[in-house]
C-alpha positions in Angstrom: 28.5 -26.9 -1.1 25.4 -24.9 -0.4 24.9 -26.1 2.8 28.9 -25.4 3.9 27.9 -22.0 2.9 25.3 -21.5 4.9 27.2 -22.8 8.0 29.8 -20.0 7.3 27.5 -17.3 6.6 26.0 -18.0 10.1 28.8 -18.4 12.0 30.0 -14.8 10.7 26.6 -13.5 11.5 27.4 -14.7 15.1 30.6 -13.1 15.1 29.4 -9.6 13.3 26.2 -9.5 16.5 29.2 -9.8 18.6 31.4 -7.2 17.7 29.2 -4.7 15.9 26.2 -3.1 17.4 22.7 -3.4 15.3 23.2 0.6 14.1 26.8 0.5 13.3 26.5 -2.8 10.9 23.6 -1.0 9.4 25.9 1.9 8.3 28.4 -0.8 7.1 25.5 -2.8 5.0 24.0 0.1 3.8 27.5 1.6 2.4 27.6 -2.4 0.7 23.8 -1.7 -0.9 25.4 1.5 -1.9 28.1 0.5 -3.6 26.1 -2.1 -5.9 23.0 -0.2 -6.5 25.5 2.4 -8.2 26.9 -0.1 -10.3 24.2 -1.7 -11.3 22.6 2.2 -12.6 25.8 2.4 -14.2 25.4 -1.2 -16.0 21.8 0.0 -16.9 22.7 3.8 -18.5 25.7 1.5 -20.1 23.2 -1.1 -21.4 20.4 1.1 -22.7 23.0 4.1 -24.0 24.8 1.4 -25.7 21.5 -0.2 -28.1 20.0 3.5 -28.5 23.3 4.6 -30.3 23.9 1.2 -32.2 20.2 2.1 -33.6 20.9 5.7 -34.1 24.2 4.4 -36.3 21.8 2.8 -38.9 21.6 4.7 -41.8 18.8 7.5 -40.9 17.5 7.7 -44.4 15.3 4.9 -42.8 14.8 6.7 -39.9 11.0 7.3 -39.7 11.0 3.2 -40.6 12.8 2.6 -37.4 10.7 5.0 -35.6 7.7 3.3 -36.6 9.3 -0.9 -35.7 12.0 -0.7 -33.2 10.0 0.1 -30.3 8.0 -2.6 -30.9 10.5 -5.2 -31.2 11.8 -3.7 -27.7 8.5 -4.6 -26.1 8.5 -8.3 -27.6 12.0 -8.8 -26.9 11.4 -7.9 -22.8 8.0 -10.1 -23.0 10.0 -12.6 -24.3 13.4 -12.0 -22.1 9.8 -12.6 -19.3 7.9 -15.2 -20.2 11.2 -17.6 -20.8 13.5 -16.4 -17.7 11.5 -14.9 -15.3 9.0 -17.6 -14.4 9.2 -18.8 -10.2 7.9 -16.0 -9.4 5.5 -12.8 -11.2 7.3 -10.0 -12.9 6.2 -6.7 -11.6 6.6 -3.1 -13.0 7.4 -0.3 -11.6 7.8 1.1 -7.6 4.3 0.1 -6.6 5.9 -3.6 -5.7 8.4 -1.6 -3.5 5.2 -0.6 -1.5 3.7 -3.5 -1.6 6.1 -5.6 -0.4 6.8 -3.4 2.5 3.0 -3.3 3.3 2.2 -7.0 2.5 5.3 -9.5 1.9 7.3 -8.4 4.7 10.2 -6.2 2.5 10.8 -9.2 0.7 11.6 -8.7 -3.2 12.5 -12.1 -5.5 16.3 -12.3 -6.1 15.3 -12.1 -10.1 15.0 -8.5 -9.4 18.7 -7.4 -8.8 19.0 -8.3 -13.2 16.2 -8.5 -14.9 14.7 -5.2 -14.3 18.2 -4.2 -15.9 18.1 -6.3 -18.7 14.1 -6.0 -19.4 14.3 -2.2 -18.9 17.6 -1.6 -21.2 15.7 -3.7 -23.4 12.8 -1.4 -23.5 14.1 1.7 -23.7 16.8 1.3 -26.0 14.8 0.4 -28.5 12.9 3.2 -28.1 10.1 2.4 -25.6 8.8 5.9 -24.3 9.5 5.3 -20.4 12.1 6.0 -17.6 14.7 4.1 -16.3 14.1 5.6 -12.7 11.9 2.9 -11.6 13.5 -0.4 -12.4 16.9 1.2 -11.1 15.5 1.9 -7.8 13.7 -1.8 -7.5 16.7 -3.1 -8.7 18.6 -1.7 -5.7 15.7 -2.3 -3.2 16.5 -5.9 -4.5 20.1 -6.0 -3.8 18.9 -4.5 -0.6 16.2 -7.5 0.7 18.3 -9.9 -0.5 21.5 -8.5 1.2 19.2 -9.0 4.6 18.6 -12.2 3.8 22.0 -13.3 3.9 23.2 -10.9 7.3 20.2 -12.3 8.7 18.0 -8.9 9.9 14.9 -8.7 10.9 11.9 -7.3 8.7 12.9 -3.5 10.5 16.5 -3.7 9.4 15.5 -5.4 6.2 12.6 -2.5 5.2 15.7 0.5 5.9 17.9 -1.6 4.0 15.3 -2.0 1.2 14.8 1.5 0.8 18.5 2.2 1.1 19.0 0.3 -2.0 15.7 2.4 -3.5 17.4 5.5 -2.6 20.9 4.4 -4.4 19.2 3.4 -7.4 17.6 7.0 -8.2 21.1 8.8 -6.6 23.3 6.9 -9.3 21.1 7.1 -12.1 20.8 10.7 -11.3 23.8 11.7 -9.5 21.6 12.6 -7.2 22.3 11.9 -3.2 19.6 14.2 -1.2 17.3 13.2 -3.9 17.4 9.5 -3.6 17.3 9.5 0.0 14.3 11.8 -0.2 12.5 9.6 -2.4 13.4 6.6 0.0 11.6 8.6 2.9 8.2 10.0 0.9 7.3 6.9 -0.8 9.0 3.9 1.1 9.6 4.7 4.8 6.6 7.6 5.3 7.1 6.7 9.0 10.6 7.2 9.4 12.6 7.9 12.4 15.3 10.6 12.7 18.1 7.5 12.9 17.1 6.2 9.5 18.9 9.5 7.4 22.2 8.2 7.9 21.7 4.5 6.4 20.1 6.2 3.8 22.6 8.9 3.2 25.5 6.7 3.4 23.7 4.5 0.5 23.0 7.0 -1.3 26.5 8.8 -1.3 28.5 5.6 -2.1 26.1 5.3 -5.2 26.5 8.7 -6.7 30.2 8.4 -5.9 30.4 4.9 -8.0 27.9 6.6 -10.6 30.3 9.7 -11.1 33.3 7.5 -11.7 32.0 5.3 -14.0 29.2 7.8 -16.3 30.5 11.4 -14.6 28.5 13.4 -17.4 25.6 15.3 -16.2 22.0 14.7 -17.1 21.3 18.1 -18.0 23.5 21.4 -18.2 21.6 24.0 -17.6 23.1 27.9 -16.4 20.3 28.7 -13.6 19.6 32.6 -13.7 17.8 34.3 -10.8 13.7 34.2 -10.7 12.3 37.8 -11.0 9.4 38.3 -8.5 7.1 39.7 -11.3 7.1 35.9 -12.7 5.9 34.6 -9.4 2.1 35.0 -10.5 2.9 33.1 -13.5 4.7 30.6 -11.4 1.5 29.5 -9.7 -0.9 29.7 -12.7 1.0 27.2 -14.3 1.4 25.1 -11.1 -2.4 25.2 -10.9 -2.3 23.6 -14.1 0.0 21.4 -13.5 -1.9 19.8 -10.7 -4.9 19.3 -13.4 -2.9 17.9 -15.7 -1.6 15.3 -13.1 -5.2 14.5 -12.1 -5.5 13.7 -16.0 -2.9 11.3 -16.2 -3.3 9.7 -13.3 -6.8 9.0 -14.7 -5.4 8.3 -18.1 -3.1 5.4 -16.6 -6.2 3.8 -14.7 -8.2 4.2 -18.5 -5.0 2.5 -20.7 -4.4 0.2 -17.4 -8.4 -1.5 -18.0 -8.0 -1.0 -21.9 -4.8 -3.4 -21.9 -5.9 -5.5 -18.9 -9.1 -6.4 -21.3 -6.6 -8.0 -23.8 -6.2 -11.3 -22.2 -3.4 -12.8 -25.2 -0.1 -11.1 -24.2 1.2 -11.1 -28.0 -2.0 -9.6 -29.0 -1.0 -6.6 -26.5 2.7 -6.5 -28.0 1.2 -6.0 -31.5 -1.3 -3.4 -30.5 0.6 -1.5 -28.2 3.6 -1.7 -30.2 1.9 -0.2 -33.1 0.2 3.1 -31.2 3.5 3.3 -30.1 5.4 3.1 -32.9 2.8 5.4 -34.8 3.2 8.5 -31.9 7.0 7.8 -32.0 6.8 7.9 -35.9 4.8 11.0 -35.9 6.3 13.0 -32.8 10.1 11.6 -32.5 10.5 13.4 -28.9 9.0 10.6 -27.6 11.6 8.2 -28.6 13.6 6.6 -25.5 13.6 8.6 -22.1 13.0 12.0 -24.1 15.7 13.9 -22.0 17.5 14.5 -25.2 14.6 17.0 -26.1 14.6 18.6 -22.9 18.2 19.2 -23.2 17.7 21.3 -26.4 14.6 23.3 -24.8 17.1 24.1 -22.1 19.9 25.2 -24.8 17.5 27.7 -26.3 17.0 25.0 -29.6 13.0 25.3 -29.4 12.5 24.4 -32.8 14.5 20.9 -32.6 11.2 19.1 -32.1 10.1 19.8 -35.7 13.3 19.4 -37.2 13.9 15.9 -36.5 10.4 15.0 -37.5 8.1 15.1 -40.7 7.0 18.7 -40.3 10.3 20.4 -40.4 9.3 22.5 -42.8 7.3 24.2 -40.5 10.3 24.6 -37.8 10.5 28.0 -38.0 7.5 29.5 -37.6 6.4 30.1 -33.5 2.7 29.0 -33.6 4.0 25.6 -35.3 6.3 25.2 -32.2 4.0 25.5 -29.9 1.4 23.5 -31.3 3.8 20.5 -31.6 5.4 21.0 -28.5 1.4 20.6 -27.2 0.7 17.5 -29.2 4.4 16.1 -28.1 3.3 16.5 -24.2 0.0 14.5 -24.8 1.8 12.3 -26.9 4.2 11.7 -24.5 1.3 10.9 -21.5 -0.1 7.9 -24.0 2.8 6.6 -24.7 4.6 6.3 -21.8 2.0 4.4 -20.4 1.1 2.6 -23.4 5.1 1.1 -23.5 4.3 -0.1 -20.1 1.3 -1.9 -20.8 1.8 -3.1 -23.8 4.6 -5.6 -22.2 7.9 -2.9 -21.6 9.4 -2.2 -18.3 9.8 1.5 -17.3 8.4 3.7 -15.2 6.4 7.0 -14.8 9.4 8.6 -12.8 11.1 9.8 -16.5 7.9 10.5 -18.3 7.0 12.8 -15.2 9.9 14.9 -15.5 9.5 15.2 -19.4 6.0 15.9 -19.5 6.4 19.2 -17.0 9.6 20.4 -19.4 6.9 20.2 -22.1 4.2 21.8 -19.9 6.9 25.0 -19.0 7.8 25.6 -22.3 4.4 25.7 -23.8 3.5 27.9 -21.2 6.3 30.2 -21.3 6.7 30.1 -24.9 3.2 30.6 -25.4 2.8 33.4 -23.1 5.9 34.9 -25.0 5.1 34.5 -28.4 1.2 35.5 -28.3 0.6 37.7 -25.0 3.9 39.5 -25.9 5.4 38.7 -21.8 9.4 38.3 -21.3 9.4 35.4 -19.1 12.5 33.1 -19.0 11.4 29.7 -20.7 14.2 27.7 -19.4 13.3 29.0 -15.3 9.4 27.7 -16.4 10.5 24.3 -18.3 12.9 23.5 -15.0 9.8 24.2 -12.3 7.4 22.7 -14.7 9.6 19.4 -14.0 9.8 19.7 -10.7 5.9 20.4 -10.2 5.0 17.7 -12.3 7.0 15.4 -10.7 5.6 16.1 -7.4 1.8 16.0 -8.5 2.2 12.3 -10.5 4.5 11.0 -7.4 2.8 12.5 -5.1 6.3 13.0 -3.9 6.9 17.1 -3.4 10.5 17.6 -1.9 11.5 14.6 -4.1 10.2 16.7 -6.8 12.1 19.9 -5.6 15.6 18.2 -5.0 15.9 16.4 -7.7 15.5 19.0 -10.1 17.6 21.6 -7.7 20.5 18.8 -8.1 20.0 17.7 -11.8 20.3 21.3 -13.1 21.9 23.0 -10.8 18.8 25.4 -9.9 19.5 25.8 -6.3 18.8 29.7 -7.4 15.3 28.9 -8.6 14.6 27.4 -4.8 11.7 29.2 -4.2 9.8 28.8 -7.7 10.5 25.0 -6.9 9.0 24.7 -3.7 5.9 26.7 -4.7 5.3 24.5 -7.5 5.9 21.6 -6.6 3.5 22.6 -3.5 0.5 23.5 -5.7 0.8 20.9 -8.2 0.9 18.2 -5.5 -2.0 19.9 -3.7 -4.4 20.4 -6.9 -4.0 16.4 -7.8 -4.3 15.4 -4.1 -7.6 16.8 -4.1 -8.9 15.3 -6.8 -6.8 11.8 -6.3 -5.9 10.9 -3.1 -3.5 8.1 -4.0 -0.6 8.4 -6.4 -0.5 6.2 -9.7 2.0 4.1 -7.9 -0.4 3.3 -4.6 -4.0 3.7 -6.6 -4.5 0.4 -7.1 -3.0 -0.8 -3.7 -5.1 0.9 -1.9 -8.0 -0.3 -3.9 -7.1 -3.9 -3.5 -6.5 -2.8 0.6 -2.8 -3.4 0.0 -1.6 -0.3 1.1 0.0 0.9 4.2 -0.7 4.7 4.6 -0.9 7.3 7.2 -4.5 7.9 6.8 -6.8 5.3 7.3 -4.2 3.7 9.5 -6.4 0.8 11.2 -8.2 0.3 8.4 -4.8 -0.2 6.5 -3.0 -2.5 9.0 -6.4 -4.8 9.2 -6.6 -4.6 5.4 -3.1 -6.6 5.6 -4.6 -9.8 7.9 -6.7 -12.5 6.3 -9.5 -14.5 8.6 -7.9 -17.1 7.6 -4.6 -16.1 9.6 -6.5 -15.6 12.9 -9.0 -18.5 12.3 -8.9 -20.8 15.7 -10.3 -24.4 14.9 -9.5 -25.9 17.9 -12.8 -25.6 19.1 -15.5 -28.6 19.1 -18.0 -29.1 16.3 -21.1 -31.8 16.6 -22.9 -33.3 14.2 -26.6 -32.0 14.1 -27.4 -35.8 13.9 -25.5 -36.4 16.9 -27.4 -37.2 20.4 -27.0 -34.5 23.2 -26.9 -37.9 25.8 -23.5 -39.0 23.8 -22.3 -35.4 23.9 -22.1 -34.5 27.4 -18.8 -35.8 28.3 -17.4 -33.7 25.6 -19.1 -30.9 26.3 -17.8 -31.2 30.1 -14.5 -31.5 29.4 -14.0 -28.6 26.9 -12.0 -25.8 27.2 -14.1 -23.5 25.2 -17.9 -22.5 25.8 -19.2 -22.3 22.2 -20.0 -24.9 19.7 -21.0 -25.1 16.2 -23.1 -28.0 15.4 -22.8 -29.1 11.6 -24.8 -31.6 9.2 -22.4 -34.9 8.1 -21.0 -32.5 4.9 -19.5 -29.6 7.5 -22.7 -27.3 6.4 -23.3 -24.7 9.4 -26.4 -25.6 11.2 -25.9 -23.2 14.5 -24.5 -22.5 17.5 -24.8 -24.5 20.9 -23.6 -22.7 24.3 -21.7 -24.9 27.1 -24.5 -23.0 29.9 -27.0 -23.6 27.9 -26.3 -26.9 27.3 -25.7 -27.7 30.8 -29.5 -26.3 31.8 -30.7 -28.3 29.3 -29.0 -31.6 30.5 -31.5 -30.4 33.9 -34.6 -29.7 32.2 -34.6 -32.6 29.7 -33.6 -35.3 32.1 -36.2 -37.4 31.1 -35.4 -37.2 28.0 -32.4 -37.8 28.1 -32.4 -41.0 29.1 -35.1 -42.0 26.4 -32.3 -40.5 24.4 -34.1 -38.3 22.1 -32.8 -35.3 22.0 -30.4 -34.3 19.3 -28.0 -31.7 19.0 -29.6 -29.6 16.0 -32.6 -29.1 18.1 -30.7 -27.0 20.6 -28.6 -25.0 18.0 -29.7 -21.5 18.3 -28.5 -19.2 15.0 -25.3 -17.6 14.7 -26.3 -13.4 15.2 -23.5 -12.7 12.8 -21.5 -14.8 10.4 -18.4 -14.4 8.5 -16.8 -15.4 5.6 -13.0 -16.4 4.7 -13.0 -13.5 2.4 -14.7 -11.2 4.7 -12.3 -8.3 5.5 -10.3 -8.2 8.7 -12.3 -4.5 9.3 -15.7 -5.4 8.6 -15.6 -8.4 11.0 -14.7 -6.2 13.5 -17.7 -3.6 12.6 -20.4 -6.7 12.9 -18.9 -7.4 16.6 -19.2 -4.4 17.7 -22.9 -4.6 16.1 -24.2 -7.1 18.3 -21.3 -7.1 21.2 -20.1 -10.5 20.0 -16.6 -11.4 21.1 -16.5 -14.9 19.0 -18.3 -15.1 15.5 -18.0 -18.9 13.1 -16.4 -18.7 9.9 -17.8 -20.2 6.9 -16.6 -20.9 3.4 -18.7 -19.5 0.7 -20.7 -22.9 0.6 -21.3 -22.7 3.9 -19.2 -25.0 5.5 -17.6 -24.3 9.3 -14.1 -23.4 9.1 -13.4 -22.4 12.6 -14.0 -19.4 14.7 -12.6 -15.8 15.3 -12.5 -13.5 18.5 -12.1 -10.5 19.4 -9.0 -10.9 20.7 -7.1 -12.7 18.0 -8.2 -9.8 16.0 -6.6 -7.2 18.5 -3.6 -9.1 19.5 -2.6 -9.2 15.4 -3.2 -5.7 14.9 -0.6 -4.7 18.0 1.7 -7.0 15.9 1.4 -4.6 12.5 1.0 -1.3 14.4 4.3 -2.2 15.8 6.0 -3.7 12.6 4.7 -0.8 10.5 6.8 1.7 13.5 9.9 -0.3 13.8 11.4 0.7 10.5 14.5 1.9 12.7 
């Protein structure tokens, strides 16, 4: 049956290359990745809307009780969901494997993906896990995207636009969000895009929102946008420059609670512990329960004192410096526990969490600046640019940052507050980061494929091993020159390594030298006493199977070597690598990385 499949899905293949040029079926597949990346973030609001309100219908006299355990037994239930369904291949979090696989696996995600970042994520969040949904939406849909190009057949160009055309109708259905998916498809997955990519990407991203609208049409927030005065502009950039810092801190906070929870080696052991801080900051600051836009929503509506009213300090609701110094607590709550959930087992992203976090930062500014510096500035313009801003700065991600937000609340009015804080904020954490939480540990493991530091980047993707050439002759150091010489005649290749009986590396022997030799030691030759290790001459530079791509390349240009042995790391000879190999593999990735359309 499979194989009768097959058959038919190729000969339609033949027949679609006949009648449809490359670009036009790309419009056609794209519309296809479209359509099911907006259902699937419809399944996935369905699923995780549908288990927050069964636990919101339990009787709320135990409320603080369910605070305190149901986020944890979210977290077990998607390690276990893991560890018993997911297990051909690893199960990764977030959109750093987006980049990755673009950079390193040739846009090629496991088929797993297209479900169980639905199923892991619902699982997560609606039990309360303090996380987004944004991020295992859009690697859902870059799933149904690889895979789709597995089955037409494209090549890793077509297949890396339709990965990202599934990214980008992911975040536009979850959303309802077109310009912003797309835009988030170009900053983060296809930095080196070409003009003919948009429309892929915008059909994808249109069919999405269109599915998303039909099936979930209400809006994630309503918000009434009201002009921005130009007297607030100055205020507009202090708290943009604080923005930036606080993304510098939490981009070093999720390194700090990344190490902490990678030290915990039992995978229950982080369940219980992470579950617990969780539950506790859910317990004590219920904002952080689920995605948190629900709070957000009521900041919007004016309801600033909702925060302490659904929590145990209500009785302090009403009083503005109790506000404020919740709402403070809530936002740092928020930035351990969002990463905390992730750790700790969960699926979700930082995508949610980011947009959160900046509400909380523009309404403790505006408030604050309100209530005890006695300024009129409109808290609802700050909390929408402190999302936007914030956004930028974690991602990295600027006119993702700035659409998003213009689309989700309808603040096309507060444009130019938008760009100039999502500018600053991205600038201030650039400086002190230069990689985004989602490619900070890529590009520490040379896994990332970036703009800057481009040959260093493409190398960083080629093992010695791939370009290792062991078709050249190795002689034991034992071995008798006299016996050699037909060998060494006949070869192909002008180098030799010369080995003891276990493979060790003794040296090098040169097919010129060696033929001088044969002149000089005539004599003894024929008394047959020379051997081979006593004309091996040390290698000048040797490298190592694990030596990276760029640092061979460095110790050739040292010496002006063109050919260097490689070793293991017990010294045994594994082969050789040029110059050339070297070269001729990194016109291969400088073009790949190009060719995205």
């Amino acid at each position: 049956m499979y194989l009768r499949s097959m058959v038919h899905l190729r000969k339609v293949n033949v027949w679609r290359k006949r009648q449809l040029s490359g670009a036009n079926f790309l419009i056609i597949a794209a519309a296809f990745v479209g359509l099911l990346g907006g259902l699937a973030g419809a399944l996935l609001k369905l699923l995780t809307h549908t288990i927050e309100h069964s636990i919101q219908g339990i009787d709320w006299g135990l409320k603080y009780y369910i605070l305190l355990i149901f986020p944890s037994i979210g977290i077990l239930l998607t390690v276990v969901y893991i560890s018993g369904f997911i297990r051909k291949s690893k199960f990764e979090h977030g959109l750093s494997q987006l980049i990755y696989s673009i950079s390193k696996s040739g846009s090629k995600i496991p088929i797993h993906n297209t479900y169980s970042q639905i199923i892991s994520s619902a699982l997560t969040v609606g039990f309360g896990g303090s996380a987004g949904l944004e991020a295992p939406i859009a690697v859902t849909g870059a799933a149904i995207g690889s895979n789709s190009s597995k089955i037409f057949g494209l090549n890793y160009r077509d297949r890396t636009l339709l990965l990202a055309c599934g990214a980008a109708a992911g975040i536009a259905s979850v959303f309802n969000s077109p310009i912003a998916g797309m835009v988030l498809a170009l900053e983060l997955l296809l930095p080196q895009f070409s003009i003919p990519a948009f429309i892929p990407l915008l059909i994808a991203s249109a069919v999405a929102t269109v599915v998303s609208q039909f099936l979930s049409p209400e809006p994630l927030f309503v918000f009434v946008a009201e002009g921005w005065r130009f007297d607030a502009l100055p205020y507009y950039i202090l708290m943009a420059l604080g923005i930036g810092y606080f993304c510098s801190y939490f981009t070093k906070l999720n390194t700090w609670v990344g190490a902490l929870f990678h030290s915990i080696k039992n995978k229950w052991t982080k369940v219980i512990v992470g579950g617990l801080v969780l539950g506790i900051l859910i317990a004590v600051f219920p904002a952080l329960y689920g995605e948190g836009y629900i709070t957000i929503q009521e900041l919007l509506n004016g309801n600033y004192s909702y925060m302490l009213q659904v929590s145990f300090f209500k009785d302090f609701a009403h009083t503005d410096w109790s506000v404020f110094l919740f709402a403070l607590l809530t936002l740092f709550g928020k930035s351990i526990a969002a990463l905390v959930t992730v750790q700790a087992g969960g699926n979700g992203g930082s995508f949610g969490p980011s947009l959160v976090m900046g509400g909380f930062i523009g309404f403790v500014f505006a408030y604050g600046l309100n209530t005890f510096a006695g300024t009129q500035l409109n808290v609802t313009n700050f909390i929408v640019v402190g999302m936007a801003a914030c956004l930028s700065g974690v991602m990295h991600a600027p006119l993702t940052g700035i659409f998003l937000i213009a689309e989700i609340t309808g603040g096309y009015k507060l444009m130019v507050p938008l760009m100039i804080g999502a500018a600053i904020a991205y600038y201030v954490n650039r400086r002190h980061n230069k990689y985004s939480i989602y490619t900070q540990s890529l590009a520490k493991e040379g896994n990332l494929l970036s703009l800057e530091d481009r040959d260093r980047t493409l190398l960083a993707a080629v093992d010695v091993g791939q370009l290792l050439e062991t078709d050249y002759m190795a002689f034991l150091a034992e071995s008798k020159l006299s016996d050699n010489i037909s060998k060494i005649l006949d070869a192909k290749k002008n180098i030799f390594a010369v080995v003891e009986a276990d493979g060790t590396f003794t040296g090098l022997v040169f097919s010129e030298q060696l033929l001088e030799d044969v002149v000089k030691l005539k004599d003894k030759l024929e008394e047959a006493s020379v051997l081979m290790k006593d004309l091996a001459q040390p290698a000048l530079e040797l490298v190592y199977l694990d030596t990276p791509i760029y640092e061979v390349i460095q110790q050739m240009e040292r010496k002006n070597i063109r050919t260097l042995p490689v070793l293991n790391r017990d010294g045994q000879f594994a082969g050789f690598i040029t110059k050339n190999a070297i070269f001729s593999k990194y016109r291969q990735e400088i073009n790949k990385s190009l060719n995205y359309f």
